[in-house]
N, CA, C and O atoms as a Tinker XYZ file with bonds, in Angstrom:
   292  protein
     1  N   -158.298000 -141.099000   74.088000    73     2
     2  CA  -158.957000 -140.041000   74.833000    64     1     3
     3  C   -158.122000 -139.626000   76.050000    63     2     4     5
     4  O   -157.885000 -138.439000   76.275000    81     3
     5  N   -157.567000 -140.876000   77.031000    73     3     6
     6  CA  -157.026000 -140.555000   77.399000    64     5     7
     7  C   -155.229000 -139.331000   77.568000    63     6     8     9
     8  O   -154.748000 -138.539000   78.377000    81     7
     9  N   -154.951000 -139.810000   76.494000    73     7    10
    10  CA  -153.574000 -139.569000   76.216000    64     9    11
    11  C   -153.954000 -137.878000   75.626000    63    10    12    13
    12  O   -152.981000 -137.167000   75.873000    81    11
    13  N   -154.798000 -137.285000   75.108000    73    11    14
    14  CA  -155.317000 -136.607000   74.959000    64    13    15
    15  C   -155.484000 -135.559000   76.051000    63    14    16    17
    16  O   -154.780000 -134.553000   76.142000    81    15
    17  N   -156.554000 -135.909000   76.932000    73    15    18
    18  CA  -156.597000 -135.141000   78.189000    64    17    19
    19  C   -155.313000 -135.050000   79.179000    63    18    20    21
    20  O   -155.475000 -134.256000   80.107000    81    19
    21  N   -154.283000 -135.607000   79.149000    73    19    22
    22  CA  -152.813000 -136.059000   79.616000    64    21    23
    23  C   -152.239000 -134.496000   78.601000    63    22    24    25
    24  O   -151.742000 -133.524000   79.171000    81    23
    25  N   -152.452000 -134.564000   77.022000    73    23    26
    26  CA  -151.563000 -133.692000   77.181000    64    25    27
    27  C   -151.903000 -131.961000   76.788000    63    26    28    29
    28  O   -151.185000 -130.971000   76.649000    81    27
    29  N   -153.726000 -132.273000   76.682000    73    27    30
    30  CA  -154.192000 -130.509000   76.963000    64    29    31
    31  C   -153.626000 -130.203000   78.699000    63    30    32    33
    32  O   -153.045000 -129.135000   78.891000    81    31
    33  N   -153.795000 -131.025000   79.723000    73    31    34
    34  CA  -153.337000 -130.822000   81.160000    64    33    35
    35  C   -151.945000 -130.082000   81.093000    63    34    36    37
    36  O   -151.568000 -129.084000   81.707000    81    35
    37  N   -151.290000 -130.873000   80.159000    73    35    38
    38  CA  -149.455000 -130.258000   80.126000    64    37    39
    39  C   -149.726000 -129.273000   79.496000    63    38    40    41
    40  O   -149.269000 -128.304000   80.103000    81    39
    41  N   -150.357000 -128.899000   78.358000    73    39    42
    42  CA  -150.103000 -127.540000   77.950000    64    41    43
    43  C   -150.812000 -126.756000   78.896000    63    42    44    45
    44  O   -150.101000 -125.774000   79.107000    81    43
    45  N   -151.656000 -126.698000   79.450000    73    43    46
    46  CA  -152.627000 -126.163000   80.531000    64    45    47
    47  C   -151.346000 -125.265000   81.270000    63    46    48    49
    48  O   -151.188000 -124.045000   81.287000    81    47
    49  N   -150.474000 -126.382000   81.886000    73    47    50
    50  CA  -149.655000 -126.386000   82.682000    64    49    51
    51  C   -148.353000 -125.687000   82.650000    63    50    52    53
    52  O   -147.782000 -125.446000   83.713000    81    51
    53  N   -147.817000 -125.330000   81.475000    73    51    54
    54  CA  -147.005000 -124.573000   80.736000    64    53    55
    55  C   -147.157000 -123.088000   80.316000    63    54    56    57
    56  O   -146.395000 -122.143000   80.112000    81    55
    57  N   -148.298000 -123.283000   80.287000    73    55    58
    58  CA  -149.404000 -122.010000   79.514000    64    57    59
    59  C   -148.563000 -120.837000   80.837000    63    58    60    61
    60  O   -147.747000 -120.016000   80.418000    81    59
    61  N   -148.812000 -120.889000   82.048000    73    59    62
    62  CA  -148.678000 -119.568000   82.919000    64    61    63
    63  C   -146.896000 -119.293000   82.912000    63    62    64    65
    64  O   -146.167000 -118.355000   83.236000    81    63
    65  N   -146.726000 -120.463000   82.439000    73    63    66
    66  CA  -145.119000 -119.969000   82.422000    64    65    67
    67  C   -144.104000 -118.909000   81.391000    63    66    68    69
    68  O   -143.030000 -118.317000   81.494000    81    67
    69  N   -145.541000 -119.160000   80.030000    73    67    70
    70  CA  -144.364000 -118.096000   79.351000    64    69    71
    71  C   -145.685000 -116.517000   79.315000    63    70    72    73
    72  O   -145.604000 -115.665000   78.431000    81    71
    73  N   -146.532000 -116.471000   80.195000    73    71    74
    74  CA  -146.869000 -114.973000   80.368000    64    73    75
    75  C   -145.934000 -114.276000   81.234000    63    74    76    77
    76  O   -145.231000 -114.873000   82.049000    81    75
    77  N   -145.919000 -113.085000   81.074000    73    75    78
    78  CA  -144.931000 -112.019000   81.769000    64    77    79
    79  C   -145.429000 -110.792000   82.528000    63    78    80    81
    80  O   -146.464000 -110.178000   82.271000    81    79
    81  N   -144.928000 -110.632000   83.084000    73    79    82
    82  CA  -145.303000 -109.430000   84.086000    64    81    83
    83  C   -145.205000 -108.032000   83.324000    63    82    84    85
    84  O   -144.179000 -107.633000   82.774000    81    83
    85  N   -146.407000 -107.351000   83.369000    73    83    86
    86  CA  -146.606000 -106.026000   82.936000    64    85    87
    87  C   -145.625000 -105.203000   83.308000    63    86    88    89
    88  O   -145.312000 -105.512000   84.458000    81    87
    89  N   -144.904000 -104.204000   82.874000    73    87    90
    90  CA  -144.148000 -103.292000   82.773000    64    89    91
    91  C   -144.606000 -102.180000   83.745000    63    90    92    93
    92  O   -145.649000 -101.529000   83.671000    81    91
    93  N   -143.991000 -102.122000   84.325000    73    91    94
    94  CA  -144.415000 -100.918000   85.782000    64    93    95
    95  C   -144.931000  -99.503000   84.832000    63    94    96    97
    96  O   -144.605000  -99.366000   83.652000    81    95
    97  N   -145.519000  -98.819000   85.352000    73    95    98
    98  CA  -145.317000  -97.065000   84.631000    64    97    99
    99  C   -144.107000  -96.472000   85.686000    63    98   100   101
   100  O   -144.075000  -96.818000   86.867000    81    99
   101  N   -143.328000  -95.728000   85.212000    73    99   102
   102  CA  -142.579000  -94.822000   85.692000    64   101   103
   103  C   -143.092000  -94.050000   87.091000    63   102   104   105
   104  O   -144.239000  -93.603000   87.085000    81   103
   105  N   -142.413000  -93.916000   88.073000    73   103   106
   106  CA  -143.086000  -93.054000   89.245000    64   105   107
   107  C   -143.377000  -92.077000   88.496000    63   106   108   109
   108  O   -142.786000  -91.934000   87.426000    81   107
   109  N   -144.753000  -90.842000   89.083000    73   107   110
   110  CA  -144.781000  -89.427000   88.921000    64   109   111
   111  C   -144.122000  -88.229000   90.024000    63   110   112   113
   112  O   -144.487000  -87.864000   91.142000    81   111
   113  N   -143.107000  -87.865000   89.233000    73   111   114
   114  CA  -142.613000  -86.581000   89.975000    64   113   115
   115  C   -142.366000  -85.334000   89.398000    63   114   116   117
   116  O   -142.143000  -85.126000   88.206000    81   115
   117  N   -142.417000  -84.509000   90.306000    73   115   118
   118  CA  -142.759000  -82.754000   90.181000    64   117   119
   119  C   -141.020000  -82.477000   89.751000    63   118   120   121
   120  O   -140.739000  -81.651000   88.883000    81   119
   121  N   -140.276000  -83.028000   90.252000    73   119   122
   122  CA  -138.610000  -82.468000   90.346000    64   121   123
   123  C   -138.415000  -82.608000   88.539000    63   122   124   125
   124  O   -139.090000  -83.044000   87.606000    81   123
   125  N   -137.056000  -81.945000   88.727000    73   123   126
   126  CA  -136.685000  -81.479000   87.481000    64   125   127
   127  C   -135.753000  -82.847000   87.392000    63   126   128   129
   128  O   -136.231000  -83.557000   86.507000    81   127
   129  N   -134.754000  -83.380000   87.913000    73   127   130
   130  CA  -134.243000  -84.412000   88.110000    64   129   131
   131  C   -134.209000  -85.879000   89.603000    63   130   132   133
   132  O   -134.093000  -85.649000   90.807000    81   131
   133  N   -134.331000  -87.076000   89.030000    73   131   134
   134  CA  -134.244000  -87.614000   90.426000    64   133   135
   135  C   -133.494000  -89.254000   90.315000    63   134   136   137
   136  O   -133.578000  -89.728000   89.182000    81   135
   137  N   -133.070000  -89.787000   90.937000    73   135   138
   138  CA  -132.473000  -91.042000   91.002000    64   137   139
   139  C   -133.044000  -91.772000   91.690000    63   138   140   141
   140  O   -133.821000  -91.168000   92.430000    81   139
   141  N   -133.039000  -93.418000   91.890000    73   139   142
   142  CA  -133.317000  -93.972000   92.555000    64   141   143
   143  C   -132.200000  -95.269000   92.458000    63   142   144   145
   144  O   -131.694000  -95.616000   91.390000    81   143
   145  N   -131.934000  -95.873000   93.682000    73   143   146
   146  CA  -130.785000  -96.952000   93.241000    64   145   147
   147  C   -130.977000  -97.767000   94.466000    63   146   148   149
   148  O   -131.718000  -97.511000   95.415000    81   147
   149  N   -130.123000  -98.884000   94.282000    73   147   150
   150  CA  -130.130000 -100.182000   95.137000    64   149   151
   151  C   -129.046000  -99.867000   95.938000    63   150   152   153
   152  O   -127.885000  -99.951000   95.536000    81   151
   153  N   -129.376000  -99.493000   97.098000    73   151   154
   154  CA  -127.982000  -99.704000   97.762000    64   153   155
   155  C   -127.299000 -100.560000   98.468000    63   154   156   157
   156  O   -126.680000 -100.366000   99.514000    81   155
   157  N   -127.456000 -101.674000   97.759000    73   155   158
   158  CA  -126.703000 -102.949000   97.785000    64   157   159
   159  C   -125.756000 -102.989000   96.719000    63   158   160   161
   160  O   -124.587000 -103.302000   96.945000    81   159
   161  N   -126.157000 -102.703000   95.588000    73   159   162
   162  CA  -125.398000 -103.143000   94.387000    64   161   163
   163  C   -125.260000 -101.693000   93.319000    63   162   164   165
   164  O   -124.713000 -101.528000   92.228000    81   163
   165  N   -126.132000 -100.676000   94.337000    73   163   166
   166  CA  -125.584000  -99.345000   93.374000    64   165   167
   167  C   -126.349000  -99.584000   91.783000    63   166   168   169
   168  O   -125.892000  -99.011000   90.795000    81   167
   169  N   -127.135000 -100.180000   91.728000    73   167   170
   170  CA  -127.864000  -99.994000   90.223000    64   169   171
   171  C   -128.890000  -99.558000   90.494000    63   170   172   173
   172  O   -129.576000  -99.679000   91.509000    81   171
   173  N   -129.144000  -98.646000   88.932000    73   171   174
   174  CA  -130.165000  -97.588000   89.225000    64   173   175
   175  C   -131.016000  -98.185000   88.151000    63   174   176   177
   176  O   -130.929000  -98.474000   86.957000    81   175
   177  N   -132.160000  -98.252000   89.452000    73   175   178
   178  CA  -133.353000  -98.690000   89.198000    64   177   179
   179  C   -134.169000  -97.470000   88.491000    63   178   180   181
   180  O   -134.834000  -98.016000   87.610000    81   179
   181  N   -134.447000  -95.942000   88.470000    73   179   182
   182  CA  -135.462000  -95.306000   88.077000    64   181   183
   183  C   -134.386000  -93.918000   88.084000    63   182   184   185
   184  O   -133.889000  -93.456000   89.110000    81   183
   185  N   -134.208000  -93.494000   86.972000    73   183   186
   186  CA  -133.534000  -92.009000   86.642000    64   185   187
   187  C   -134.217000  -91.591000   85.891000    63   186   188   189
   188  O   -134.769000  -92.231000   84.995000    81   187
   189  N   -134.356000  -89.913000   86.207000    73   187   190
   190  CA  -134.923000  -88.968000   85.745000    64   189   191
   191  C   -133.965000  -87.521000   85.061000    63   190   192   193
   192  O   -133.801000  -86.657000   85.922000    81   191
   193  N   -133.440000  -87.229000   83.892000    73   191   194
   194  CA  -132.417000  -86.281000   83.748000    64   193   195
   195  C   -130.948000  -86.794000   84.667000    63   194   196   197
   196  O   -130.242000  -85.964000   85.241000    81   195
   197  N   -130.843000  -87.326000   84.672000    73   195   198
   198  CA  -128.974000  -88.314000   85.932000    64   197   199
   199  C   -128.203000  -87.696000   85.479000    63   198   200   201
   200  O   -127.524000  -87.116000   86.326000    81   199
   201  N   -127.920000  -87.492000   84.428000    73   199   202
   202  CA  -126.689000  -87.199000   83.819000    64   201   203
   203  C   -127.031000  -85.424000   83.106000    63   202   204   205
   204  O   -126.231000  -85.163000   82.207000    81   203
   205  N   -128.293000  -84.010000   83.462000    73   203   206
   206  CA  -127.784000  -83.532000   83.830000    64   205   207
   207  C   -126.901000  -82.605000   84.813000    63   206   208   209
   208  O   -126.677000  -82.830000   86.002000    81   207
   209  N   -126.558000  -81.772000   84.228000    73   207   210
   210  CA  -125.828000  -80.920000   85.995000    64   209   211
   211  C   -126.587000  -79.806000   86.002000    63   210   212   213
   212  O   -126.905000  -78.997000   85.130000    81   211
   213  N   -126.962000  -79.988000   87.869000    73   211   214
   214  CA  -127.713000  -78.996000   88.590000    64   213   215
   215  C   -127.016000  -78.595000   89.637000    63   214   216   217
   216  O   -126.117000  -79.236000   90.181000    81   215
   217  N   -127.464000  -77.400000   89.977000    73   215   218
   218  CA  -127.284000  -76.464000   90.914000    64   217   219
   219  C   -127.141000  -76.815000   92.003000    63   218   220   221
   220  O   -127.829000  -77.782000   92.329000    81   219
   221  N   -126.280000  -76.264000   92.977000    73   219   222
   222  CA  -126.743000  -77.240000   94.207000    64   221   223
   223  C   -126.809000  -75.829000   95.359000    63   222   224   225
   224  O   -125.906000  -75.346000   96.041000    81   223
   225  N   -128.148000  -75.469000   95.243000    73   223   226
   226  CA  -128.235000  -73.968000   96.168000    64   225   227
   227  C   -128.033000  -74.071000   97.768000    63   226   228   229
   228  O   -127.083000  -73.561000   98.364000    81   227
   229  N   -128.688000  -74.537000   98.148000    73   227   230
   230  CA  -128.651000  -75.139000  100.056000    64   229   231
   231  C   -127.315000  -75.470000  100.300000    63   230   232   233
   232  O   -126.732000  -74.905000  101.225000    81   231
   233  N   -126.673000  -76.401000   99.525000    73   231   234
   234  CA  -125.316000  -77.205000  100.004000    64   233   235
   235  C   -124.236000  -75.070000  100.056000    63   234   236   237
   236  O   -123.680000  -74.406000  100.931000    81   235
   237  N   -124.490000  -74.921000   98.777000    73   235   238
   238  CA  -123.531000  -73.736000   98.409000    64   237   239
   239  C   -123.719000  -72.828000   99.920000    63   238   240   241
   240  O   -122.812000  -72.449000  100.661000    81   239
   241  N   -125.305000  -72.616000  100.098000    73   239   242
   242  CA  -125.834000  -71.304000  100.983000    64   241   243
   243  C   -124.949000  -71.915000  102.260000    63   242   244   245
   244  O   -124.219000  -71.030000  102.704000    81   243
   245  N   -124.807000  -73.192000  102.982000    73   243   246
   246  CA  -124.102000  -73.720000  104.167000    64   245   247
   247  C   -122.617000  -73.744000  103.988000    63   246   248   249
   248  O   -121.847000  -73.639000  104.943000    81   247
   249  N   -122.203000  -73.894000  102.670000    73   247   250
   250  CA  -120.697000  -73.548000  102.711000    64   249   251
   251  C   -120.653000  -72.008000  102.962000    63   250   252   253
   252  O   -120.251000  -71.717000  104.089000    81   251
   253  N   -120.977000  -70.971000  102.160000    73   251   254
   254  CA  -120.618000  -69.898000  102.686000    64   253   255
   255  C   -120.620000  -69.732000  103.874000    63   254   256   257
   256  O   -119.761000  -68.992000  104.353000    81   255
   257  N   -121.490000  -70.305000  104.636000    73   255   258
   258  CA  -121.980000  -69.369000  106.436000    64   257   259
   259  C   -121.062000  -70.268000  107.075000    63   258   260   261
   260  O   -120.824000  -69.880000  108.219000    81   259
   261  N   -120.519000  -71.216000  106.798000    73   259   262
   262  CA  -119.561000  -72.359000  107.544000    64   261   263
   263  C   -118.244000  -71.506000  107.309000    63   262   264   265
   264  O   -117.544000  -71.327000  108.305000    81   263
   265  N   -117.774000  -70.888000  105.948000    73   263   266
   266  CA  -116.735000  -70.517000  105.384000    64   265   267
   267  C   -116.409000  -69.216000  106.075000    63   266   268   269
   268  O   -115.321000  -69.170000  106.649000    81   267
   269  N   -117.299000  -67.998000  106.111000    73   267   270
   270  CA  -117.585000  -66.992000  107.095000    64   269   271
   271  C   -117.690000  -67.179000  108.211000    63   270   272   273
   272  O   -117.463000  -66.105000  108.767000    81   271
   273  N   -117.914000  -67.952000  108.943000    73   271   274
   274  CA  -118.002000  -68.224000  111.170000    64   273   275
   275  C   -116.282000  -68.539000  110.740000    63   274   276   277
   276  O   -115.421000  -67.957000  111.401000    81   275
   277  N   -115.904000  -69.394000  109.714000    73   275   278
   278  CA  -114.720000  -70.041000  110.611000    64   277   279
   279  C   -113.966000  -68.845000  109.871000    63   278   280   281
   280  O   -112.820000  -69.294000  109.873000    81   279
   281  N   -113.917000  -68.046000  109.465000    73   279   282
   282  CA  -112.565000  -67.090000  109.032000    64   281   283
   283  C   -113.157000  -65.422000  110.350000    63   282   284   285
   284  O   -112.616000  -64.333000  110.537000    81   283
   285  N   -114.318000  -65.991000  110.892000    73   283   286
   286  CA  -114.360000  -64.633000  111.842000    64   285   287
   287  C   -115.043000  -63.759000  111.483000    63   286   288   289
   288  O   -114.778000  -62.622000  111.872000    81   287
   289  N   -116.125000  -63.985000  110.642000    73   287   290
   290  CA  -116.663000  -62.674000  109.693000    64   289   291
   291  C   -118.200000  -62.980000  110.267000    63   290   292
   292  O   -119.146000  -62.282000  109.902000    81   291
């Protein structure tokens, strides 16, 4: 009896070790593309479209007006 209750205890005891942690859901976002990464080690934790190529309107709109002041226009 004893030796018994000795080793339902061990499996008891084992039991939480091989359950696993549920699988996150994906963040929800509105964007058409987005990244997320470790910036320690640069691995990307959560991509959305990464690899394709987008537009980059704001960056472009500040080069022109940077490009125009400095030529005098």
């Amino acid at each position: 009896m004893r030796r018994l209750v000795l080793v339902l205890l061990s499996a008891l005891l084992l039991l939480p070790a091989a359950a696993q942690a549920d699988q996150a859901a994906p963040p929800a976002t509105s964007a058409s593309a987005a990244v997320l990464m470790d910036g320690e080690s640069g691995r990307v934790l959560y991509g959305q479209n990464i690899h394709e190529p987008m537009l980059i309107a704001s960056t472009t709109k500040l080069m022109t007006a940077l490009v125009a002041a400095e030529q005098g226009g």
